[in-house]
Residue, then its C-alpha position, 0 to 999 in steps of 0.5 A: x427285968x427291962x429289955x437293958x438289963x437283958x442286953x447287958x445280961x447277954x453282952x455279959x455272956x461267955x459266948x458274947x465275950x468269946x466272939x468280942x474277945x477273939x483275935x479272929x473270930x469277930x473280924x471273920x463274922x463281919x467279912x462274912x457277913x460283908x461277903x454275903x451283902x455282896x453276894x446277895x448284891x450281885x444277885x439282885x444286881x443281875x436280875x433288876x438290869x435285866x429288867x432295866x435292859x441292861x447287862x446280861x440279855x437272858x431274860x430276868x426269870x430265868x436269871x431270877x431262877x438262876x441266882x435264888x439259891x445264892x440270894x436266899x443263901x446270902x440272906x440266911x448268912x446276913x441273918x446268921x452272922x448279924x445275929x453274932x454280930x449282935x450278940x457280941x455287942x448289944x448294948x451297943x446297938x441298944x440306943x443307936x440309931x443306925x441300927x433301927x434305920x437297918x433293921x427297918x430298912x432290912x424289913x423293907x427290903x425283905x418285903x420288896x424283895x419277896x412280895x413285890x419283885x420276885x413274884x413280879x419276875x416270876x410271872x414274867x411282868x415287864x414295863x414301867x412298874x417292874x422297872x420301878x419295883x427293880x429299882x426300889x427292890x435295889x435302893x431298899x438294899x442299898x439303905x441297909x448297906x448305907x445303915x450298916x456301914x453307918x452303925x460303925x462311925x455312930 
């Protein structure tokens, strides 16, 4: 059996048809998932100004410390609900190409994120590089944002 002929066994599912087929379900997944890109936004947002000098005047270790449990929750939410998403309608994510640009764009940004910019807060780096590695770690985000919203006009 080829990666198509599984897809199409899984879109074929009750469970992929139950989250297609409901009046309610599919559109309350997608706005949670919106929801948590928005939260995970804003949590990133405060801390990469802070390192830019903008915004809030606490330092951005101590605002890194505050908003972890939002970011790393918005994150397990995006996964969770992308994969409902996805079960939901796999063949017509199979040959889009948005959806490629967003799982690559989304691998990116978990490692900016994760090996680059937190552990940079963490120790209390400044200067250009941080700045820089703030503003890749917020344009990574925002590429996969751009590659989501993408994937429904493709």
């Amino acid at each position: 059996m080829n990666l198509y002929q599984a897809l199409e066994k899984l879109e074929a599912s009750a469970f992929a048809q139950f989250i297609r087929e409901s009046t309610w379900l599919f559109p309350a997944i997608e706005a949670t998932h919106l929801v948590a890109l928005a939260l995970l936004g804003g949590s990133l947002l405060i801390v990469a100004l802070a390192v830019m000098g903008v915004g809030l005047k606490q330092s951005p270790a101590v605002l890194l410390q505050s908003s972890r449990r939002y970011a790393n929750g918005a994150i397990v939410t995006l996964v969770v609900t992308g994969l409902l998403l996805g079960v939901s309608e796999p063949l017509k994510l199979y040959d889009r190409r948005a959806f490629s640009v967003k799982m690559i764009a989304l691998a990116i940004a978990l490692v900016v994120t994760y090996r680059l910019f937190n552990p940079r807060i963490e120790r209390g780096q400044q200067g250009t590089m941080t700045r820089n590695v703030a503003g890749l770690t917020l344009a990574t985000w925002l590429a996969v944002a751009i590659a989501g919203r993408w994937i429904g006009f493709s």
